[in-house]
C-alpha positions in Angstrom: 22.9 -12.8 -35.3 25.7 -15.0 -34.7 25.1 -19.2 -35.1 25.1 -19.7 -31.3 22.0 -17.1 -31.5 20.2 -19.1 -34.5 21.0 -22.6 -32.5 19.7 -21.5 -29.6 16.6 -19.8 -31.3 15.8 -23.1 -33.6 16.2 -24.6 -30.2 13.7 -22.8 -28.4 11.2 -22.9 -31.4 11.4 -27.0 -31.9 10.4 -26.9 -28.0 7.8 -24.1 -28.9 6.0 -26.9 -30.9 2.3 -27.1 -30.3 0.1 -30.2 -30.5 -1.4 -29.3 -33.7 2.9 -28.8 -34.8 3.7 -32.4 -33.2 0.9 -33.8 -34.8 1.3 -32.7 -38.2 5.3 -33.7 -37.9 4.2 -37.2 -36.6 1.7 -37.4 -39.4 4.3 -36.5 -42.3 6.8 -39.0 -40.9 4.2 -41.8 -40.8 3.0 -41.1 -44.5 7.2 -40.9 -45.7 7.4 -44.1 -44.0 4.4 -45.7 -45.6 4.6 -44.4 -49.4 8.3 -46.2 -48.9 6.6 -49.6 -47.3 3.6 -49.0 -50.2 5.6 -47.5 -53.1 3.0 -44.9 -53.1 4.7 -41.6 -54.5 1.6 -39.6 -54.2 1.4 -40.3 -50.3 5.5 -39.8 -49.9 4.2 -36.1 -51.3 1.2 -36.0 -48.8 4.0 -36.9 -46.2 6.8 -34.6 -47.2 4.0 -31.5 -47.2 2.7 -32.4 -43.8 6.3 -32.5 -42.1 7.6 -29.4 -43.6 4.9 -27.2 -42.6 5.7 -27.4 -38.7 9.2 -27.3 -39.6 9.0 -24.0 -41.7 6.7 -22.5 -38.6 9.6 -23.8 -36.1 12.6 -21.6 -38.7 9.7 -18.8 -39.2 9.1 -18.2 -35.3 13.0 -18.9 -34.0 14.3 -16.0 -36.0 11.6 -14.0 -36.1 12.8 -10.4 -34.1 10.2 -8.1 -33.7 10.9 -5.0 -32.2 8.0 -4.6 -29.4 8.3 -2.5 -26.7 5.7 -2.5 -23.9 4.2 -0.6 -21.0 1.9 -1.0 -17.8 -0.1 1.9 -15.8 -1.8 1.3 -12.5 -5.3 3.1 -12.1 -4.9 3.6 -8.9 -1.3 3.0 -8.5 -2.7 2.7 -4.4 -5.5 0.4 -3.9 -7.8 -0.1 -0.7 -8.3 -3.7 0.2 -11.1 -5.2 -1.2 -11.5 -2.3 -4.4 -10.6 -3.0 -7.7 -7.7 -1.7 -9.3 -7.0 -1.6 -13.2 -3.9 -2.6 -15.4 -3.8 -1.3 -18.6 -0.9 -2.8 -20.7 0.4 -1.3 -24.0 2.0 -2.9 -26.4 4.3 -1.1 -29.2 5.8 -2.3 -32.6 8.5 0.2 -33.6 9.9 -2.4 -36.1 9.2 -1.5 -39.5 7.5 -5.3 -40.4 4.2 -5.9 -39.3 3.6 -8.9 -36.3 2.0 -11.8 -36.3 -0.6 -13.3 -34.2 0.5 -12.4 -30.7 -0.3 -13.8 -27.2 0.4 -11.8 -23.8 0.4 -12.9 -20.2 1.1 -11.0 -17.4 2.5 -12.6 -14.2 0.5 -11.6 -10.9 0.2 -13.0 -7.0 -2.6 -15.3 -7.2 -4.3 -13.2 -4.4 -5.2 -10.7 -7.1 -6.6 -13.0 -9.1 -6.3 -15.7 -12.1 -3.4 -14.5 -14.7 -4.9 -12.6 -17.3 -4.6 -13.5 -20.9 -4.9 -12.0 -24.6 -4.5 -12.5 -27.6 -3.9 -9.3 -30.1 -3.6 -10.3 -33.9 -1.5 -8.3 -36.5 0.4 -5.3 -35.1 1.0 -2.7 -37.5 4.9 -1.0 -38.1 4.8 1.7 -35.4 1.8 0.5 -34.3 0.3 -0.1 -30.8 -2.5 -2.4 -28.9 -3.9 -1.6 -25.6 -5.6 -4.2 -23.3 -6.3 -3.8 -19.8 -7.2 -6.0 -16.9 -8.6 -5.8 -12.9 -7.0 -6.8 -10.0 -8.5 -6.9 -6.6 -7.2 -8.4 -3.0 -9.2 -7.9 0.3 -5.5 -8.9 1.5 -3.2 -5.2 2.3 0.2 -5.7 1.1 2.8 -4.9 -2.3 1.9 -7.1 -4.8 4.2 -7.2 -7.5 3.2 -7.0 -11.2 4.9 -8.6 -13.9 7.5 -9.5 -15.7 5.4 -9.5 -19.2 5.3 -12.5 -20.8 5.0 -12.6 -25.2 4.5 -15.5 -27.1 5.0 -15.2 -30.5 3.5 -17.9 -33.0 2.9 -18.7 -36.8 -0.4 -18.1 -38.2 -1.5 -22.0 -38.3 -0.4 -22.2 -34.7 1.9 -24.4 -35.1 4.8 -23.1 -32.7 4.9 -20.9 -29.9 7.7 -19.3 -28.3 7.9 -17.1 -25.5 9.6 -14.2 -24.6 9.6 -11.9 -21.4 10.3 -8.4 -20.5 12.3 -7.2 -17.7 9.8 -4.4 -16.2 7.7 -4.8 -13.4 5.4 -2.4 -11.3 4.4 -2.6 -8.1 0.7 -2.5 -6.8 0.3 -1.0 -3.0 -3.3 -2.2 -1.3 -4.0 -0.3 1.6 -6.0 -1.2 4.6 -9.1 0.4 4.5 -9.8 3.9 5.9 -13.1 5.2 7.2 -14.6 8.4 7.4 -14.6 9.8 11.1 -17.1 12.3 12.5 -15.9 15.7 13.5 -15.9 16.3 17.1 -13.9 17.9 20.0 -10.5 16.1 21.3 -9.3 16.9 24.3 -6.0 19.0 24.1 -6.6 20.4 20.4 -5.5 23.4 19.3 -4.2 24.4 16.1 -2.8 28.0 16.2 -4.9 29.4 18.8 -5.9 28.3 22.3 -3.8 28.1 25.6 -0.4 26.2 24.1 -0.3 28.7 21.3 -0.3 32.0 23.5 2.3 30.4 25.8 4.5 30.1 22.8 3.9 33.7 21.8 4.4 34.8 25.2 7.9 33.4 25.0 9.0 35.6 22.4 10.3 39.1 22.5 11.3 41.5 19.6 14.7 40.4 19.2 12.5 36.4 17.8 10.7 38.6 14.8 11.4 36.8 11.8 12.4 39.3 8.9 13.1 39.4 5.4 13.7 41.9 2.6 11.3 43.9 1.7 9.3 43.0 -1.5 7.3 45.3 -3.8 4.1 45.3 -2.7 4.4 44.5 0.5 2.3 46.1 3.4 4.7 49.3 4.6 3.0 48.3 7.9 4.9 45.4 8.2 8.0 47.7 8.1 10.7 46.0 11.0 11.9 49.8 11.6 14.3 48.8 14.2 16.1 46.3 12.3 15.5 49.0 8.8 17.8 51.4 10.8 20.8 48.4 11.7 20.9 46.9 8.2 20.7 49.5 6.2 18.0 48.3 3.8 14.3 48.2 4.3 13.0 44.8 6.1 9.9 43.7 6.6 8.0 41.4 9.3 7.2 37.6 7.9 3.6 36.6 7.7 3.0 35.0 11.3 2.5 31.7 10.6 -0.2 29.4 12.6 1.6 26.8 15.2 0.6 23.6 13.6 -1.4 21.0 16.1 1.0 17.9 16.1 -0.5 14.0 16.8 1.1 10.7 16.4 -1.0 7.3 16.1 1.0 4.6 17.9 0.0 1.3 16.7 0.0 -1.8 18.8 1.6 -4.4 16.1 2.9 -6.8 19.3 1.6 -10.7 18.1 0.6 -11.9 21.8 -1.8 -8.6 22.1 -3.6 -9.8 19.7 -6.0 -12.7 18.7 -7.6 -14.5 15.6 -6.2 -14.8 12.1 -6.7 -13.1 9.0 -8.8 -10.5 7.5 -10.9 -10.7 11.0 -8.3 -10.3 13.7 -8.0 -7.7 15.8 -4.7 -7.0 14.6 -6.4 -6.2 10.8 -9.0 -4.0 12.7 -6.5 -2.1 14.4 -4.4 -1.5 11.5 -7.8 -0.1 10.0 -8.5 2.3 12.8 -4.9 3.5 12.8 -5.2 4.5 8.9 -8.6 5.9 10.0 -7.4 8.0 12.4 -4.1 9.5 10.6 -6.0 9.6 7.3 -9.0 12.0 10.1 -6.6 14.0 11.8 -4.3 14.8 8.3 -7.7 16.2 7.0 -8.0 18.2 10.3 -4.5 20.2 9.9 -3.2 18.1 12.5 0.6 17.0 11.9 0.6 13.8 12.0 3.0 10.8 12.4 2.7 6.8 12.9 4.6 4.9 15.1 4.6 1.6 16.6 5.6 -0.3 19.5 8.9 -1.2 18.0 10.3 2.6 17.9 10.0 2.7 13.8 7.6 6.2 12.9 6.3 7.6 9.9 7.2 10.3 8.1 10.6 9.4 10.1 13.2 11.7 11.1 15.0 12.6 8.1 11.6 13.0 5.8 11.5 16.4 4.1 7.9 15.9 3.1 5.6 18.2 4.7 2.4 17.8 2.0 -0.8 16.1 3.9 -1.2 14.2 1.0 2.5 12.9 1.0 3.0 12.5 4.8 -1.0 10.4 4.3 0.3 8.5 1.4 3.8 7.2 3.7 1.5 6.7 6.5 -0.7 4.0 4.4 2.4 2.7 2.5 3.8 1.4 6.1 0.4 0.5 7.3 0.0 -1.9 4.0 3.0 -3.9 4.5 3.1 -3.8 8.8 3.0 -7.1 10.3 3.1 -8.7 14.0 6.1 -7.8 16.0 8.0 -10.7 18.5 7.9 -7.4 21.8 6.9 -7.8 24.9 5.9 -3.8 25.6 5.8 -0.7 24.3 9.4 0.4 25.2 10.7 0.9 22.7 7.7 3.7 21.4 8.6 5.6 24.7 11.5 7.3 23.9 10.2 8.3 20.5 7.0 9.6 22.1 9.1 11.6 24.6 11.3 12.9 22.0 7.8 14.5 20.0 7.0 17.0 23.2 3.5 17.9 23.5 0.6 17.3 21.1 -2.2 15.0 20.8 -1.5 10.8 21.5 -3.8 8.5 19.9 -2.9 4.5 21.1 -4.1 1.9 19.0 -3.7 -1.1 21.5 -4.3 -4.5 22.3 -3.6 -6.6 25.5 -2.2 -4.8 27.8 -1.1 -6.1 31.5 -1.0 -4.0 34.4 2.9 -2.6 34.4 2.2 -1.8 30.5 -0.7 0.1 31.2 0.8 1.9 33.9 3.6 2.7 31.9 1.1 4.5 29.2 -0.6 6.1 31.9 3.0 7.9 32.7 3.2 9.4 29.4 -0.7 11.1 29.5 1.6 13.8 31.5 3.6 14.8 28.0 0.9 14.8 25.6 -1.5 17.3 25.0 -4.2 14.8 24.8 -4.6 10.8 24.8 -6.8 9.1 23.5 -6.8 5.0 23.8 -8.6 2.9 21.3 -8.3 -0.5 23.2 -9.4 -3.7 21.7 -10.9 -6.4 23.9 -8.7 -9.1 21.6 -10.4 -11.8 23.3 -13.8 -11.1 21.7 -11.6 -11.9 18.0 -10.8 -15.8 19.4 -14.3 -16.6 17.3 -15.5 -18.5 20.2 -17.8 -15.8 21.3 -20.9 -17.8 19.8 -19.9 -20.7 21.8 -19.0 -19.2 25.4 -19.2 -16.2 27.3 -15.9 -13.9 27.3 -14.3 -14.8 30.8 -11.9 -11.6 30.4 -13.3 -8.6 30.9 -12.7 -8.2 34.1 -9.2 -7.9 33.3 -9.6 -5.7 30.1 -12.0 -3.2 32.5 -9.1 -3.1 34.9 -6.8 -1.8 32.2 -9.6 0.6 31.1 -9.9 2.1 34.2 -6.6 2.5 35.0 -5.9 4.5 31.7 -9.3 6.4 32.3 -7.9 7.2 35.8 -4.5 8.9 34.3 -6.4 10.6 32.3 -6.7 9.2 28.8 -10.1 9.1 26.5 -10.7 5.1 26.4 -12.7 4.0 23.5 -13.6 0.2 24.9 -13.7 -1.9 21.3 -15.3 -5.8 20.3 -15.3 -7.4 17.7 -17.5 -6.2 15.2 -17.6 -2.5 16.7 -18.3 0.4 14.6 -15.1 2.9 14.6 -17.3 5.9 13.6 -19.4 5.1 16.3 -16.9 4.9 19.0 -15.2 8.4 17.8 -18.7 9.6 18.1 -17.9 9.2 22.0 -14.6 11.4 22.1 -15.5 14.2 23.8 -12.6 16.8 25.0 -14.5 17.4 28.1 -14.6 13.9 29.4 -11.5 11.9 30.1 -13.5 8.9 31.6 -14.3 5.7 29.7 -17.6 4.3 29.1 -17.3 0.5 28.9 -20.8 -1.8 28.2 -21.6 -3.5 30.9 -22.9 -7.1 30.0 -21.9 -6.6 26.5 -20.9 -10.3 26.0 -23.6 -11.6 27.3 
């Protein structure tokens, strides 16, 4: 340790003082000065005791370097809004000199809750301490966790002086995802129906898929044609089910939607859209998220094709979207139009009469459509006060989707999305909306 090292530690330890430490100094100083005002040698004693004992904790705790290392685990490392997660910290000595008393804080966003605190006493060489703590935020988002903070002090607690580590974790919370009943969407198929035996229709013997032939394989399956021109035996691949596709488009435009908070439409309709990835993942459906501003998830250039991946990226953007400054949805055409057919469910809030008939275009490329529109003007929180004085305007909108031929699930605040899906129905295309429902 060079002497800028020790000045700076003796530094940090005289500022590391406690109360008790200042007090004890103060009180030594004040019995020196008094036993040389009295000539009281036993109280210049009393004095020089009392103001060495803070001073030998401030030398003992300024070069004091323990060798600590330390750890943190997320259980889960993805939370749902409003569950509880758990941080478990571990903390390891692999000096060969016991600790002292030592006292750990660990930096987190205030919206997970007050910072927790412990204190672990003596730390064996190549020992270890474990401690663990809960977090919770009814708030989606990435909360970050850490740095870890260690302060080391003397066993009468007479300094204190903190140290951090450089490691941090990161703590996902997800919006919240319901369970959805199963029931018939209009334009489903996954490897069987009417858009699978088109695609088989379009293929000929020169678009069988071959490979080597493997010991054990079905002789069967023996490609006899292609046997003959290669020289070597080859075999047919396992046909392989065409995979249903779906994308969620989410609505994430600020003046489509209303309220603030936890309870805005824009919170409920980044719910549903989890919902409904999270249901049709579970269904074999492939499925992607997009929004209104052209940015999709898994995008392009993923190479992830696991359910469980492509549902954990889908909730990872869903925690941290937030209100776009658009005007429409055209910037989610040309990604739409790029995907070809499969199933289209819309997330959306207000819509005017040119946006809506620009959705009702795109019905035409989709193997089914399905639009979960919010009435955002039942989120303003003045429905207690005054009737709703828009839905005539919102019915208009319904209609004309119903009319192109979408499935329009009609939503207010304080619907029930496992009680609207209940209302998809793949033989209906026509919308059901509650008359007098604000009344």
């Amino acid at each position: 340790m060079t002497a800028s090292d020790q000045a700076s530690g003796l530094r940090a330890g005289i500022r590391g003082l406690t109360t008790r430490g200042r007090s004890f100094l103060a009180a030594g100083l004040t019995a020196m000065a008094c036993s040389y005002v009295l000539g009281q040698d036993a109280l210049l004693r009393v004095g020089v005791l009392l103001a060495v004992l803070p001073v030998v904790a401030v030398l003992v705790v300024a070069n004091t370097r323990y060798r600590v290392a330390s750890g943190r685990r997320l259980s889960p490392h993805r939370a749902v809004a409003g569950q509880e997660a758990r941080v478990h910290l571990r903390i390891d000595n692999v000096s060969r000199v016991p600790t002292g008393v030592l006292l750990l804080e660990d930096k987190v966003p205030y919206v997970l809750g007050p910072r927790p605190r412990f204190v672990l006493d003596r730390v064996e060489p190549h020992g270890f301490r474990e401690v663990s703590y809960r977090v919770r935020s009814d708030l989606r988002g990435r909360y970050p966790l850490g740095p870890l903070h260690l302060r080391l002090t003397d066993p009468f607690g007479m300094c204190e002086v903190s140290r951090a580590f450089a490691a941090h974790d990161v703590l996902t919370v997800v919006p919240q995802a319901q369970a959805l009943p199963h029931v018939r969407i209009s334009g489903e198929w996954a490897g069987q129906g009417e858009s699978r035996s088109r695609t088989l229709a379009l293929a000929g013997d020169d678009d069988v898929i071959l490979r080597e032939y493997r010991p054990g394989d079905d002789l069967r399956r023996v490609h006899w044609k292609s046997t003959a021109r290669y020289g070597e035996l080859m075999v047919r691949r396992e046909e392989q089910p065409q995979k249903a596709r779906a994308t969620v488009l989410l609505d994430t435009r600020e003046i489509a939607h209303r309220g603030s908070g936890p309870a805005s439409s824009f919170e409920w309709a980044v719910s549903c859209a989890a919902s409904v990835a999270t249901h049709l993942l579970h269904r074999g459906y492939q499925t992607q998220l997009l929004t209104d501003t052209g940015h999709w998830v898994p995008g392009p250039d993923s190479g992830s094709h696991q359910p469980a991946e492509i549902s954990g990226l889908i909730l990872d953007a869903l925690a941290v979207a937030d209100l776009s400054d658009g005007g429409g949805l055209s910037r989610a055409e040309e990604p739409l139009r790029a995907t070809g057919e499969g199933l289209l469910v819309a997330v959306l809030g207000e819509l005017d009469e040119t946006q809506a008939a620009r959705l009702a275009r795109l019905r035409g490329r989709t193997g089914g459509a399905i639009a979960v529109l919010l009435d955002t003007g039942t989120w303003t929180g003045l429905r207690m006060l005054a009737p709703h004085t828009g839905g005539d305007e919102f019915r208009a909108r319904a209609r004309q989707l119903s009319e192109a031929g979408w499935t329009v699930l009609p939503v207010r605040a304080g619907d029930s999305l496992p009680d609207l899906w209940q209302r998809v129905d793949g033989a209906k295309t026509t919308a059901h909306h509650r008359e007098g429902a604000g009344a």
